[in-house]
C-alpha atoms as an extended CHARMM CRD file, in Angstrom:
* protein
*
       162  EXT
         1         1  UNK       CA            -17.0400000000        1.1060000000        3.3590000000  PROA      1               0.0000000000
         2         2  UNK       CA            -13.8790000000       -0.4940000000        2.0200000000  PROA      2               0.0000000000
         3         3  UNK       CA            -12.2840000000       -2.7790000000        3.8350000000  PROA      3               0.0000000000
         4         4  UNK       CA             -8.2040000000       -2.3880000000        4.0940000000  PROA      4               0.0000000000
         5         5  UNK       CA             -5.5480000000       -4.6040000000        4.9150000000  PROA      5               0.0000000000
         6         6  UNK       CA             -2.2070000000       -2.9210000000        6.1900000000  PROA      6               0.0000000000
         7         7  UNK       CA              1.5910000000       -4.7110000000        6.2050000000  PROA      7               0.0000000000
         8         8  UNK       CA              4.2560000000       -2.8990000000        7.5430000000  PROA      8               0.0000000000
         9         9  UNK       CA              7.7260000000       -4.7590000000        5.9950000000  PROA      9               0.0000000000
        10        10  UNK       CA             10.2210000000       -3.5280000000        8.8460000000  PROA      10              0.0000000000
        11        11  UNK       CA             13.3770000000       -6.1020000000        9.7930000000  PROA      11              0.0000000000
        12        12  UNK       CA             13.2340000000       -3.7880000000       13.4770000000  PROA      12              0.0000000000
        13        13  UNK       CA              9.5630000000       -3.3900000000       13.6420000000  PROA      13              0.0000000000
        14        14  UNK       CA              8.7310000000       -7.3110000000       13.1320000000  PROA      14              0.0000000000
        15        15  UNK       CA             11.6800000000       -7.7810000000       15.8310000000  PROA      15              0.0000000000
        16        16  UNK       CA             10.3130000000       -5.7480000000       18.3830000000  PROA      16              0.0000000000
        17        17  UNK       CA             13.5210000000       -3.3350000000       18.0740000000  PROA      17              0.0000000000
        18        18  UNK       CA             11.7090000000       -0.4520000000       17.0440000000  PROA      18              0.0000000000
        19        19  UNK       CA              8.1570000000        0.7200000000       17.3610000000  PROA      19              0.0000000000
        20        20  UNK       CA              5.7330000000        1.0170000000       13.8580000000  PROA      20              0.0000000000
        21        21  UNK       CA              4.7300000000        4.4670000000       13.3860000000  PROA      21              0.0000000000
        22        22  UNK       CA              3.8870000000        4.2200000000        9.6700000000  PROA      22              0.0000000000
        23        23  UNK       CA              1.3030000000        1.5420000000        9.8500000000  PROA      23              0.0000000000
        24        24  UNK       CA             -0.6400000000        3.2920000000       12.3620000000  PROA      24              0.0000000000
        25        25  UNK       CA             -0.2060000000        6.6410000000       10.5350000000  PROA      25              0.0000000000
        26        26  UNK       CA             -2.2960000000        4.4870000000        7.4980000000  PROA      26              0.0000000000
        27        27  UNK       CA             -4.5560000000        3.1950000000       10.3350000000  PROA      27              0.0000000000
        28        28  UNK       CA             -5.3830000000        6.8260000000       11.2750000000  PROA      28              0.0000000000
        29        29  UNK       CA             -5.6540000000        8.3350000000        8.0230000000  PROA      29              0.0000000000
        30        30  UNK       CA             -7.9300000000        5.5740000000        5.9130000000  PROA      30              0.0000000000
        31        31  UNK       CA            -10.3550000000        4.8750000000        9.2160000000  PROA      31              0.0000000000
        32        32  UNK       CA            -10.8200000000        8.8250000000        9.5090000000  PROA      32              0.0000000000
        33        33  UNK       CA            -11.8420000000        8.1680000000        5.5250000000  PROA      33              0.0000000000
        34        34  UNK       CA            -14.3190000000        6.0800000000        6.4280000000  PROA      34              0.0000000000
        35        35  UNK       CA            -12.6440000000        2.9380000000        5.6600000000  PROA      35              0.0000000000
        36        36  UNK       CA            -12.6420000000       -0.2890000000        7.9820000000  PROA      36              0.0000000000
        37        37  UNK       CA             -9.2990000000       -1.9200000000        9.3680000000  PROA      37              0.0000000000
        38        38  UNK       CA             -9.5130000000       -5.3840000000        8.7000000000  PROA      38              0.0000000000
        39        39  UNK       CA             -5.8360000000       -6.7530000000        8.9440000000  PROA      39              0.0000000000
        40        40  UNK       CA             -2.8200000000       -5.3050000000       10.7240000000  PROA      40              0.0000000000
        41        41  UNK       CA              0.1790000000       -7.1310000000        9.9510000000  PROA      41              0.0000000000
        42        42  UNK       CA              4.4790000000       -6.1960000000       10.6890000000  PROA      42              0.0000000000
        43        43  UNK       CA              6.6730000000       -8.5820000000        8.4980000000  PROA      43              0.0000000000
        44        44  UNK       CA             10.1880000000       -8.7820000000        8.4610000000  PROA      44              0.0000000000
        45        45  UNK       CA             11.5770000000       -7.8600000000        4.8330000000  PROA      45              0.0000000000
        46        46  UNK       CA             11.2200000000      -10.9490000000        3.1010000000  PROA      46              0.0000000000
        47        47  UNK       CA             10.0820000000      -11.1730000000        0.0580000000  PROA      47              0.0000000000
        48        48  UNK       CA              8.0870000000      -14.6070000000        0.2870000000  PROA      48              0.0000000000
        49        49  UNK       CA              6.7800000000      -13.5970000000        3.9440000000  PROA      49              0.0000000000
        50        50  UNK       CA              5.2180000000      -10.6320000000        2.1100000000  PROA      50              0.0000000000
        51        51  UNK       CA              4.3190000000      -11.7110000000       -1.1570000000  PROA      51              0.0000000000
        52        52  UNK       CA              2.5210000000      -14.8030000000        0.6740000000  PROA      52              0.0000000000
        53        53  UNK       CA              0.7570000000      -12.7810000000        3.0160000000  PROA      53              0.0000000000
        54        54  UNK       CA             -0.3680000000      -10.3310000000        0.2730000000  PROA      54              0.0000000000
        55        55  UNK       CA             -1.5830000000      -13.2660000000       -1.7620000000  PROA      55              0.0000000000
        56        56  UNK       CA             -3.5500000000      -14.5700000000        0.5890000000  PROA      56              0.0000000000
        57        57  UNK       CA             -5.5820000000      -11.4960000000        1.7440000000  PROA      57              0.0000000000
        58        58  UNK       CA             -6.5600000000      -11.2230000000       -1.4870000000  PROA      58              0.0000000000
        59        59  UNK       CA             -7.0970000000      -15.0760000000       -2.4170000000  PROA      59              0.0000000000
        60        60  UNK       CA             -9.4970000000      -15.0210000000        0.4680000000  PROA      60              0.0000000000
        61        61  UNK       CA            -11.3160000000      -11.8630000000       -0.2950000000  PROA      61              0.0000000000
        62        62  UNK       CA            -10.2010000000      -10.3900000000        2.8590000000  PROA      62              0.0000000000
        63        63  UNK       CA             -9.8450000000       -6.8440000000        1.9020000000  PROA      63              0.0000000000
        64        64  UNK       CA            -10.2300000000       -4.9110000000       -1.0710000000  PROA      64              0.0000000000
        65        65  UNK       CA             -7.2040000000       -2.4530000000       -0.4180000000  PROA      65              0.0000000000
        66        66  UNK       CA             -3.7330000000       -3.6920000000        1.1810000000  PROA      66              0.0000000000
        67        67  UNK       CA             -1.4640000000       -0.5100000000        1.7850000000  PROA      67              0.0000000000
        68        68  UNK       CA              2.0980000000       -1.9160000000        2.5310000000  PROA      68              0.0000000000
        69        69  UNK       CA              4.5280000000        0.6390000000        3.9540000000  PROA      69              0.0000000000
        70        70  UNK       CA              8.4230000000        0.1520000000        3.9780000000  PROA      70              0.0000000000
        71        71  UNK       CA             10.4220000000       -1.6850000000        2.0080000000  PROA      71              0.0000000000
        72        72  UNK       CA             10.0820000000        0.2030000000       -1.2930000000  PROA      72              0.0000000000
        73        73  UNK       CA             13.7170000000        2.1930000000       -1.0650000000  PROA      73              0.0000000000
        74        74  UNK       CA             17.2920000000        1.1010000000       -1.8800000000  PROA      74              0.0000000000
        75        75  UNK       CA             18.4840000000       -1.5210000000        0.7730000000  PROA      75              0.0000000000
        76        76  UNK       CA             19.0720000000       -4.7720000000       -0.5370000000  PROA      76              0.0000000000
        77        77  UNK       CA             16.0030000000       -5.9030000000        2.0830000000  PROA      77              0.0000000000
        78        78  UNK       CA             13.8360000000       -3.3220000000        0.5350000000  PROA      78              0.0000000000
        79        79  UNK       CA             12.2950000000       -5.7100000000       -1.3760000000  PROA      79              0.0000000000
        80        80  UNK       CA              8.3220000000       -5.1380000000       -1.0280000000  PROA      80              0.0000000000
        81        81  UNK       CA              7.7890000000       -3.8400000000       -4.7270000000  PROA      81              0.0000000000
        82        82  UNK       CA              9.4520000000       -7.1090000000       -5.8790000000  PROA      82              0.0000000000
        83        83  UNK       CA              6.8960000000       -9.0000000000       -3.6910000000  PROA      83              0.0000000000
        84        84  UNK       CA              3.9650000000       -6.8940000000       -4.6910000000  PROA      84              0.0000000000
        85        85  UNK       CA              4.9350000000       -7.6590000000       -8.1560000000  PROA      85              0.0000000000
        86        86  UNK       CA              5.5710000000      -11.0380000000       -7.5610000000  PROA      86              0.0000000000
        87        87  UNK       CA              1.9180000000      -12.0130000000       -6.9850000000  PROA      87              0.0000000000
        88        88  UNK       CA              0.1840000000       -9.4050000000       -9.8060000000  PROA      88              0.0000000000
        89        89  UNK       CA             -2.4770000000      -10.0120000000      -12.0830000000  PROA      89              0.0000000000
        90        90  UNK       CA             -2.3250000000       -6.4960000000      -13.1730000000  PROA      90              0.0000000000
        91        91  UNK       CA             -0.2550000000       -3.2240000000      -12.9980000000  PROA      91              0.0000000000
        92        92  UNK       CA             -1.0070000000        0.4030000000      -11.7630000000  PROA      92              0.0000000000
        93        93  UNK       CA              1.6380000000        2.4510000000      -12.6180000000  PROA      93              0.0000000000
        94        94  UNK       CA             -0.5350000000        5.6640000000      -12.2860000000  PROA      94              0.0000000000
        95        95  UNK       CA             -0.8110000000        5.3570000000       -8.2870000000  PROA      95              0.0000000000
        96        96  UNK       CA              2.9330000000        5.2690000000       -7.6790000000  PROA      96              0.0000000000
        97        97  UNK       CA              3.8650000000        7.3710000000      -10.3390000000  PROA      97              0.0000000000
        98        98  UNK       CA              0.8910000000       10.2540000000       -8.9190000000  PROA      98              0.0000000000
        99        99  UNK       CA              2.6920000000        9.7790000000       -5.4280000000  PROA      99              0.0000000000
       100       100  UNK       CA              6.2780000000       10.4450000000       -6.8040000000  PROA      100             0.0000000000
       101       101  UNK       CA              4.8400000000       13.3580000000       -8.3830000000  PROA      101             0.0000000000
       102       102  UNK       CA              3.5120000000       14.8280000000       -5.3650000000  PROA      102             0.0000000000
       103       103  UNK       CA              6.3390000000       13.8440000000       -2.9250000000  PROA      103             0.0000000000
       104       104  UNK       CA              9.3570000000       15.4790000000       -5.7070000000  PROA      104             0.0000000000
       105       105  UNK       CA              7.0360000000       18.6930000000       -5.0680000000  PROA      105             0.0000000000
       106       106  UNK       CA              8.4940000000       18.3820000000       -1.3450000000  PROA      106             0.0000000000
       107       107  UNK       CA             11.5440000000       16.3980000000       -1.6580000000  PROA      107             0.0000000000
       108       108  UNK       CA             14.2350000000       15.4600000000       -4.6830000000  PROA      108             0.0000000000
       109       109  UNK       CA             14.8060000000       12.0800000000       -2.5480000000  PROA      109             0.0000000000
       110       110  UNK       CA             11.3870000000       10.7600000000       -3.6150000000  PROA      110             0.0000000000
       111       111  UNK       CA             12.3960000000       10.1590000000       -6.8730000000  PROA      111             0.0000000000
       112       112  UNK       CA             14.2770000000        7.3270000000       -5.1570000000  PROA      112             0.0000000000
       113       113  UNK       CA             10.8050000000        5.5150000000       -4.4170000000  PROA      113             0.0000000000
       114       114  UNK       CA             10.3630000000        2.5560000000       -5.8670000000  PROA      114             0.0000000000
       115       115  UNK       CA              7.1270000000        1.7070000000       -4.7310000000  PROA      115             0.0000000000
       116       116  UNK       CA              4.5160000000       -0.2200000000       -7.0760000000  PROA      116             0.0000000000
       117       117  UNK       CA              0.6930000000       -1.1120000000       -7.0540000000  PROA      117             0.0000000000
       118       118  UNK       CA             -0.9690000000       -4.0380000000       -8.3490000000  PROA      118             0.0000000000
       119       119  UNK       CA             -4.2500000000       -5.9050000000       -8.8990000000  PROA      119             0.0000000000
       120       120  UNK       CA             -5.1880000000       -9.0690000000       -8.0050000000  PROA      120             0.0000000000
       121       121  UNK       CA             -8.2340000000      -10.6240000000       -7.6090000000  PROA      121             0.0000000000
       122       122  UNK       CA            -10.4690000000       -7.7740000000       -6.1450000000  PROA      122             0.0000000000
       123       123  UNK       CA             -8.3810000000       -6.1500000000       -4.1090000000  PROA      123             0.0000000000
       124       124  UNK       CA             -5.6290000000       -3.0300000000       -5.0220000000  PROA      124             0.0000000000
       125       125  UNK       CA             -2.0720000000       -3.3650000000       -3.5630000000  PROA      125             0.0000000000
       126       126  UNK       CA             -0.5200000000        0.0670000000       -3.0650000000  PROA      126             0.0000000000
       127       127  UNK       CA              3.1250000000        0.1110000000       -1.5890000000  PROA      127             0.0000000000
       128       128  UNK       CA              3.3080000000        3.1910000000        0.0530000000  PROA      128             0.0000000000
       129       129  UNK       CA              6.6530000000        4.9190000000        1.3460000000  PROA      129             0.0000000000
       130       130  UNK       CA              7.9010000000        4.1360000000        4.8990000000  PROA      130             0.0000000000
       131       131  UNK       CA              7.3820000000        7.5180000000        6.6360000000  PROA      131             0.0000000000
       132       132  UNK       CA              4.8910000000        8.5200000000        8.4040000000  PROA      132             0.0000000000
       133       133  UNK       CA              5.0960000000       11.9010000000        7.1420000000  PROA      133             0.0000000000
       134       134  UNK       CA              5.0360000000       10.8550000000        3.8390000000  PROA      134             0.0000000000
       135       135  UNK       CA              2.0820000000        8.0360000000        4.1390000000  PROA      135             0.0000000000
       136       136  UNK       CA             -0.0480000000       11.0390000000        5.3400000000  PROA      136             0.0000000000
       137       137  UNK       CA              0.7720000000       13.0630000000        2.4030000000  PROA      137             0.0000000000
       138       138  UNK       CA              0.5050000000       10.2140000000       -0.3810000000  PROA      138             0.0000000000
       139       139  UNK       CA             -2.7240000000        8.6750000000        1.4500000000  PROA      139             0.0000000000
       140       140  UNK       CA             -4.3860000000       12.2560000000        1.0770000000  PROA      140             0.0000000000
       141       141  UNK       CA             -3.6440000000       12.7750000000       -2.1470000000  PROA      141             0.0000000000
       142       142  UNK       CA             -4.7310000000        9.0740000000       -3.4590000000  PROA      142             0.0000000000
       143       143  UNK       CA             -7.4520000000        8.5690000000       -1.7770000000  PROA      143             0.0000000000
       144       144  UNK       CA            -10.2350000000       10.0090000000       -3.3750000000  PROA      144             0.0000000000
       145       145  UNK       CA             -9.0210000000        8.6180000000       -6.9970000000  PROA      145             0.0000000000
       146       146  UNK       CA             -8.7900000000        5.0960000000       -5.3200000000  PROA      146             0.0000000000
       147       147  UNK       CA            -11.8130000000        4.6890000000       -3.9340000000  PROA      147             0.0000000000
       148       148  UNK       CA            -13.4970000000        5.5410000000       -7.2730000000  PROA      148             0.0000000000
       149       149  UNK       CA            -11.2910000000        2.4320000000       -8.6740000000  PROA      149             0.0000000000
       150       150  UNK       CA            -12.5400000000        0.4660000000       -5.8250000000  PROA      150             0.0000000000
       151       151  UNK       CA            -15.7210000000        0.9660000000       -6.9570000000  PROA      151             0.0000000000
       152       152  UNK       CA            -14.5870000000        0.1660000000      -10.8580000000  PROA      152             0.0000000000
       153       153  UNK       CA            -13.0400000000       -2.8190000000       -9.4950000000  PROA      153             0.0000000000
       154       154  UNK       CA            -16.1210000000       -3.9450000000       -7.0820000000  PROA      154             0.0000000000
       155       155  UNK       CA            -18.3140000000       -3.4820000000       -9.5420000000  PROA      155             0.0000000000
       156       156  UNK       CA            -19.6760000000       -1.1440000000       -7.1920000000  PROA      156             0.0000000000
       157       157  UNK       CA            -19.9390000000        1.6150000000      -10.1650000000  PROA      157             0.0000000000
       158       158  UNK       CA            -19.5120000000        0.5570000000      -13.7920000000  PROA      158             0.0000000000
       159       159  UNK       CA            -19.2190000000        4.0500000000      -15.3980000000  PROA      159             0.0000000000
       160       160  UNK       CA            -15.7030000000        5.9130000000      -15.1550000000  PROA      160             0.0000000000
       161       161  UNK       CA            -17.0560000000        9.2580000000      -16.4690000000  PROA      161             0.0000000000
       162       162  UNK       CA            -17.5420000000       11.9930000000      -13.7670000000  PROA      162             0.0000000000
């Protein structure tokens, strides 16, 4: 079981103005997966505020998955792809660019995603979109592939071949 850290990057949320619906849709969907809730954290969108907090669940071995939602579209305060990046060892440009994929089979507007994920340490950094909707449909499509990189990047299984 795979432990998961969740930040939802919401202005409203983080000031009580509006209630999170997208953080507990990745709640729902990665503990019916099997995985374990470890961190549950709304931030306003700042880009230090996040990329610290990121950092630091993964600096102290916290979790070995954060899943961010919001923050990944157009507004000048969308900025959670530049924090993600901000604190990357490496790249994984085949998560977001699988999720794109799959979302432009149900909408054009998701080609205006500009969500990243990132390595660093032992943990994966996926920044997911900020609908609920859509978190349900990325998280089932991703899920299976990352948890087999999970176990790459554990060291929990050494051999990629199937």
């Amino acid at each position: 079981m795979y432990k998961v850290a969740i930040i939802v990057a919401s202005d409203s949320c983080a000031a009580g103005e509006r209630q999170d619906e997208s953080g507990i849709a990745i709640r729902e969907t990665v503990e019916n997966a099997g995985y374990q809730v470890v961190s549950y954290q709304i931030l306003p969108d700042d880009r230090q505020k996040l990329a610290a907090a990121m950092a630091e669940i993964c600096d102290r071995r916290q979790a070995e998955l954060i899943l961010t939602t919001g923050g990944t579209g157009f507004s000048p305060r969308d900025v959670t792809p530049e924090a993600t990046m901000d604190i990357a060892e490496r790249a994984v440009p085949g998560i977001p660019e699988a999720m794109r994929q799959l979302s432009l089979s149900i909408t054009p507007r998701a080609m205006l995603s500009r969500g990243t994920a990132a390595l660093r340490k032992g943990a994966l950094i996926v920044n997911l979109p900020g609908s609920p909707k859509a978190v349900k449909e990325c998280l089932a499509f991703i899920l299976p592939a990352v948890e087999h990189g999970l176990d790459i990047l554990t060291g929990a299984s050494r051999n990629c071949a199937r």
